[in-house]
C-alpha positions in Angstrom: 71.2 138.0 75.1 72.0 135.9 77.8 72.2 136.3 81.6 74.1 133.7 84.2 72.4 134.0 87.9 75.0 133.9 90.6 72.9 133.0 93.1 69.5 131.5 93.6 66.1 132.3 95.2 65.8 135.7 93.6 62.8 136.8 91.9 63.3 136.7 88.1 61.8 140.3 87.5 64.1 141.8 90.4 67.0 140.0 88.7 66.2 141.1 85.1 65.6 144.6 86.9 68.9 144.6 88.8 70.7 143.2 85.6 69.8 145.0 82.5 70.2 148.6 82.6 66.8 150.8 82.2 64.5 148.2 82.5 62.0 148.5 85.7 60.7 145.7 88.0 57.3 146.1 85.8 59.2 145.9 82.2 61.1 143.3 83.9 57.5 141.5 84.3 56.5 142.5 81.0 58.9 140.9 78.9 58.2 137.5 81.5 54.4 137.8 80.5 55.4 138.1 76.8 57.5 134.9 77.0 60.5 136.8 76.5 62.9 134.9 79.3 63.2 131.7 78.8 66.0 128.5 80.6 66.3 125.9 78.4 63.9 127.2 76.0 61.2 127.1 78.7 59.2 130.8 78.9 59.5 131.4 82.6 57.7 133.8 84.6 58.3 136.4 87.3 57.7 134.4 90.2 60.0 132.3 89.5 63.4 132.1 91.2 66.6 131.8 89.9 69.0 128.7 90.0 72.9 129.9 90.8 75.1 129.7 87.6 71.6 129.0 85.4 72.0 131.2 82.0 68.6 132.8 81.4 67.9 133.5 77.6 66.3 137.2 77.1 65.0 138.9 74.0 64.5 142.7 73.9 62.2 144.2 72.1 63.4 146.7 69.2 64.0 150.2 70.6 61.4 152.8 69.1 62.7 155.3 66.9 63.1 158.9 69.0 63.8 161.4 67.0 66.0 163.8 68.8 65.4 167.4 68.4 68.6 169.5 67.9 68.2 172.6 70.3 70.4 175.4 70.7 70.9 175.2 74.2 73.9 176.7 76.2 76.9 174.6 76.7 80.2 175.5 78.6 83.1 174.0 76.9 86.1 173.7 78.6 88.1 171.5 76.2 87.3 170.3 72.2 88.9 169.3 69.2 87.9 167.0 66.6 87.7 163.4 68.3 86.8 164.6 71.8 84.5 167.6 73.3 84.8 168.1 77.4 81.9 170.0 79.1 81.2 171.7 82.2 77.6 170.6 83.3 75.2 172.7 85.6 73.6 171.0 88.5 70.3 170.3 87.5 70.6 169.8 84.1 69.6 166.3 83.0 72.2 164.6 80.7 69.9 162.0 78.2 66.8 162.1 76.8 64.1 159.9 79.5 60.8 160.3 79.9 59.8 163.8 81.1 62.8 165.1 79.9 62.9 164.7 75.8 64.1 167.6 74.6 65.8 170.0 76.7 68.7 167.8 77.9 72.4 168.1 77.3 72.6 165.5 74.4 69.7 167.9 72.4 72.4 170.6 73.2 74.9 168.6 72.2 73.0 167.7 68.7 73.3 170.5 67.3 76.8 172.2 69.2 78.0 169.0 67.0 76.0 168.3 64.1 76.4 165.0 62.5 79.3 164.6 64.7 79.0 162.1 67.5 79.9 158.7 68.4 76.8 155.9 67.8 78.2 153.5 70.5 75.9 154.2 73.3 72.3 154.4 71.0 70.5 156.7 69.6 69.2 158.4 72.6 72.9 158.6 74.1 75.3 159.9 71.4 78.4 160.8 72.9 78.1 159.7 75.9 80.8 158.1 77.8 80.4 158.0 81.0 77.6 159.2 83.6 77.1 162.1 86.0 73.4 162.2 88.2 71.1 165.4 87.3 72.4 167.2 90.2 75.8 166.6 90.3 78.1 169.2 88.4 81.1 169.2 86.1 83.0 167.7 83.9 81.5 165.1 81.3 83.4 163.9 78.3 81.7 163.2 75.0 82.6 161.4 72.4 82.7 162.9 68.3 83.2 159.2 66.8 83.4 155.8 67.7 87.0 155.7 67.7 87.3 157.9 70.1 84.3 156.4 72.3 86.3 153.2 72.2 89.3 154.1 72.9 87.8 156.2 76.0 85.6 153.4 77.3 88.6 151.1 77.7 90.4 154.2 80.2 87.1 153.7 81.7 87.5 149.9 82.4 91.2 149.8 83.3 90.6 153.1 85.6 93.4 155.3 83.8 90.5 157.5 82.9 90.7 159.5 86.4 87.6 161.6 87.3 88.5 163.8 90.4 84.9 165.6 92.0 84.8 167.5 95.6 82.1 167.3 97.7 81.0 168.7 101.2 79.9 165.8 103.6 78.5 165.6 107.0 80.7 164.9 110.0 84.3 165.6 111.0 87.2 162.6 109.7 90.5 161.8 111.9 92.2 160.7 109.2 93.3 162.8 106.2 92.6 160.5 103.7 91.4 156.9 102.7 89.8 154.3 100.4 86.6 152.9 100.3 86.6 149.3 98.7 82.5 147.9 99.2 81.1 146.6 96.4 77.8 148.3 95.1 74.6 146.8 93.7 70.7 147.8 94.0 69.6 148.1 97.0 67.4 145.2 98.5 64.0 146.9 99.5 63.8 150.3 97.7 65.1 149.5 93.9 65.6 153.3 92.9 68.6 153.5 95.4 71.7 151.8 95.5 74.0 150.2 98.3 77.1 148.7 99.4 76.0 145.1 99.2 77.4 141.5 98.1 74.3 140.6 96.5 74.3 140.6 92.9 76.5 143.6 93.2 79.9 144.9 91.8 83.1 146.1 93.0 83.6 149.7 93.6 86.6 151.9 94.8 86.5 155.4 96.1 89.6 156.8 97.4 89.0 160.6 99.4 91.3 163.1 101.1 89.9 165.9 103.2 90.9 169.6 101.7 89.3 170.9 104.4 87.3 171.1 107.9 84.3 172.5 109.1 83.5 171.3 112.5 80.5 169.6 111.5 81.0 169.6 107.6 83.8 168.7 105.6 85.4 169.2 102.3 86.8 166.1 100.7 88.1 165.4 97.5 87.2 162.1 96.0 88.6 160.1 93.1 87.0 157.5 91.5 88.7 153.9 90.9 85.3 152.7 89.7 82.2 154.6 87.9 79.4 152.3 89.9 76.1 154.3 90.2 75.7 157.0 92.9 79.3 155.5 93.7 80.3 158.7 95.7 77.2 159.3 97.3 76.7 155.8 98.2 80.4 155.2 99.8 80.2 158.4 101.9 76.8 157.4 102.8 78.1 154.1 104.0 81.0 155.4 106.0 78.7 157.5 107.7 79.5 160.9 105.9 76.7 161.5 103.4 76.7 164.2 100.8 75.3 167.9 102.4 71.6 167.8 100.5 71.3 164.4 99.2 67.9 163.8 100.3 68.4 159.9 98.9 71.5 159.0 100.9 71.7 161.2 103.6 69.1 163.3 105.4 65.5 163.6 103.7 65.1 167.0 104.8 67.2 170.3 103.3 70.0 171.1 105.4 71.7 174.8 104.8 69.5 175.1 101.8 70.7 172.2 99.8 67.9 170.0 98.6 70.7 168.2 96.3 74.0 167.1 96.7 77.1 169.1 97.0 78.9 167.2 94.4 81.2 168.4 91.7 83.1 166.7 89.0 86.4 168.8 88.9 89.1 167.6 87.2 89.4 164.4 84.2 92.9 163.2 83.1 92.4 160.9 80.3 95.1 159.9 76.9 93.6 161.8 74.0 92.1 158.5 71.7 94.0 159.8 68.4 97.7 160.9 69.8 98.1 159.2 73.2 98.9 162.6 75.3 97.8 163.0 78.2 95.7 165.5 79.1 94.2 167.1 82.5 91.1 169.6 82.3 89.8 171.2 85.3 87.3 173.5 86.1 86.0 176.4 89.2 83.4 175.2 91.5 80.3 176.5 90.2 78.8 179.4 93.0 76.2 176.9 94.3 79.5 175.3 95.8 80.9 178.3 96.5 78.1 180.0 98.4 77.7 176.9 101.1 81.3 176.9 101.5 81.3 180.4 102.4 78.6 179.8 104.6 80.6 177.3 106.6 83.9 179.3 106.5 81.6 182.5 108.4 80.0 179.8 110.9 
């Protein structure tokens, strides 16, 4: 595959790291020692920089095999037929097999809710899969049963007709009732296991919010995504000075009342169905984590 540098003077493992998705700064360095990245058919290695609108020549290795182990996990199904399967995912329930988490995810669930019946598009080790949710955000996630259907989903995605609706509770009180975020996100420059609203080697993003409702110190806002960047919600609030109640990445480190995760809940997808164009909206409660804080707040 190839990779174009936009700008120059970056580390070539931070830019293989910041470009190809699931590769670390030390795989990054790996494929450099292995002569993997080469410019002009030159092996390079990591410390060396790149050179704005330079192509850079990479060659992956071949994924292992992973078997993935069907399990009869539980799964809430809000919506299925026989291109398209909606779930309602817990918090804290990882979504793709990664290391330390092989076999009790939601795609070994998936496996074998659906058999031989899932789209190949995203790799073995993500059948189905559309689009993302984090481990401890909850709600809706739409899988795919074929590759038609994955397609046809992934161009929604792209030209943002697929609308993904989540509420969250953030810190601090708003004046306005509503607004749009526009800051483009990319990884952030010191600690490379968060992201941030930055113009290097980053990408736009677009979250627009509304409150639903106020709590002195805490709100409730409803946010829907233009964009599907990484962390996007998490990282917008953040940056607008609002972060997520319990997101100990963006926000406070410590717990705050009892949330050691974010309040964060994917509530409502409208997307065409793939196979007969209608459009359709599924929803779903707030799940009683949600509930619980919010009656906290409303007894404050």
């Amino acid at each position: 595959m190839e990779l174009q540098a936009e700008e120059s003077g970056i580390r070539l493992d931070v830019f293989l790291s910041e470009q190809l998705e699931n590769i670390s700064r030390s795989a990054a360095q790996k494929l450099l020692e292995s002569g993997a990245v080469t410019l002009g058919g030159k092996p390079l290695r990591k410390q060396d920089k790149t050179v704005a609108g330079a192509a850079y020549a990479v060659v992956l290795p071949e994924l292992r095999e992973v078997s993935i182990e069907p399990k009869d996990l539980p799964l809430d199904v809000v919506y299925e037929d026989g291109d398209v399967l909606v779930l309602n995912k817990p918090k804290g329930v990882v979504v793709h097999p990664a290391p330390g988490h092989w076999d009790d995810t939601l795609v070994n669930a998936l496996m074998f809710h659906c058999r031989n019946s899932l789209s190949g598009i995203n790799g073995e080790l993500r059948p189905g899969i559309v689009h993302r949710i984090d481990k401890d955000t909850s709600g809706l996630l739409i899988v795919a049963k074929n590759d038609f259907a994955h397609q046809a989903l992934a161009e929604q995605l792209q030209d943002h007709s697929l609308s993904r609706t989540y509420v969250a509770i953030v810190k601090g009180g708003f004046r306005e009732d509503e607004g749009t975020i526009d800051a483009p996100i990319g990884r952030h420059p010191i600690d490379r296991k968060k992201m941030a609203v930055t113009d290097r080697n980053s990408r736009p993003a677009v979250t627009h919010w509304r409150v639903l409702e106020r709590f002195g110190p805490y709100t409730l806002v409803e946010c829907r995504l233009e964009t599907g960047r990484t962390h996007q919600i998490r990282v917008h609030m953040a940056h607008i000075h609002h972060p997520i109640l319990g997101d100990t990445v963006y926000g406070s480190p410590k717990p705050e009342l009892g949330q050691s995760s974010q309040c964060l809940h994917a509530r409502a997808l409208r997307f065409r169905h793939p196979r007969t164009g209608e459009e359709i909206t599924v929803t779903c409660p707030m799940p009683e984590y949600f509930e619980a804080v919010l009656k906290k707040l409303r007894t404050q």
